[in-house]
N, C-alpha and C positions, 0 to 999 in steps of 0.2 A: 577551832578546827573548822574547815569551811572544805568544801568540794572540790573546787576551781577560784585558785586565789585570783588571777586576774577577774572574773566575773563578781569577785566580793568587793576587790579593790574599785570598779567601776560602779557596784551600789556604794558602799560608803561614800565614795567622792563623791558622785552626781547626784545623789538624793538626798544623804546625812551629811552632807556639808564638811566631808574629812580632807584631810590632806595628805600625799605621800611623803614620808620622812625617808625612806628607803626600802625597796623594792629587789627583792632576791630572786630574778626568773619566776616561774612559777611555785616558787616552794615556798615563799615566805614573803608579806610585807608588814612596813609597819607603819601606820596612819595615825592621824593627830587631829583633834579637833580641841579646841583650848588646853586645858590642863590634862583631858584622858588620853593617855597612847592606846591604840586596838592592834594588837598583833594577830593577823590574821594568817593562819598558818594551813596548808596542804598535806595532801596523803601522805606523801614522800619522804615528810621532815621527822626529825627524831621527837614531833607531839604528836606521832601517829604511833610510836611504836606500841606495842601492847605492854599490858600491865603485867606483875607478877602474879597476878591472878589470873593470865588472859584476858584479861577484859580488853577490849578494842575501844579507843576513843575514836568518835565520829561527831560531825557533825548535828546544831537541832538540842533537843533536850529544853527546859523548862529555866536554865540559869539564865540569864538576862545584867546587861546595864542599862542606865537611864539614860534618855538623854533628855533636857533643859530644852526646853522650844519656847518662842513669844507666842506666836501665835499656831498653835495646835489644830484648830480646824481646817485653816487655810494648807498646812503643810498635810494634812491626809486628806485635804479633796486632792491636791497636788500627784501625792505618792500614791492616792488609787486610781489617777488617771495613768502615772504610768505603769500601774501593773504591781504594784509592790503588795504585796496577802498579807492581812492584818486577823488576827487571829478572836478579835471580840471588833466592841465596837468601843467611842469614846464614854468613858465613865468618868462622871463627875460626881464629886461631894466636898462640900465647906468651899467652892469656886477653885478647886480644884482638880484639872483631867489630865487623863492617861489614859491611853491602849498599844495596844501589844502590837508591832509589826516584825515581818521575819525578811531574813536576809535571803540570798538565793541558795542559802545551804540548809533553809531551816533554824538558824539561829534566833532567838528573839534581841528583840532591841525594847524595850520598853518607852515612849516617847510622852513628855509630861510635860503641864502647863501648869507654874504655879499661881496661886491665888494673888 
């Protein structure tokens, strides 16, 4: 779930490296970056409707995918130049990093460097 799909569609492509596979108006797209599909979906679409409990899905929340990066430090001096909010900082263990960045809905992306 995301906000404003065109402003998701324009971070994932220009900063996570995704691509358009097909593009529904503003209600739905669906982006590719090697083997993961990201369907990034709006208010409008039937992943907005409410639950049979009511509960409302929105945007944000704590769930997250990874993404695979070579070089980790270079690509979050990159993404905090342009403005992208990273939720910690880079953590490393066993030559290992990862930190949390959000998308413009709130969403996390988890972004890792492995050993």
């Amino acid at each position: 779930m995301v906000d404003d799909v065109s402003e998701a569609v324009a971070f994932y492509v220009s900063k996570l490296g995704f691509e358009v596979e097909q593009q529904y108006g503003s209600a739905i797209a669906i982006l590719v970056r090697g083997d993961l599909t990201l369907w990034v979906a709006g208010p409008q679409t039937s992943a907005a409707r409410p639950m049979l409990d009511g509960a409302q899905p929105r945007p944000g929340g704590w769930s997250r995918f990874v993404l695979i990066v070579d070089d980790l430090e270079s690509l979050v001096s990159k993404l905090k130049d342009d403005g992208v909010r990273f939720k910690n900082e880079i953590v490393e263990q066993g030559g290992r990093k990862q930190i949390l960045c959000e998308d413009p809905s709130g969403n996390v992306v988890e972004l890792f460097q492995q050993a």
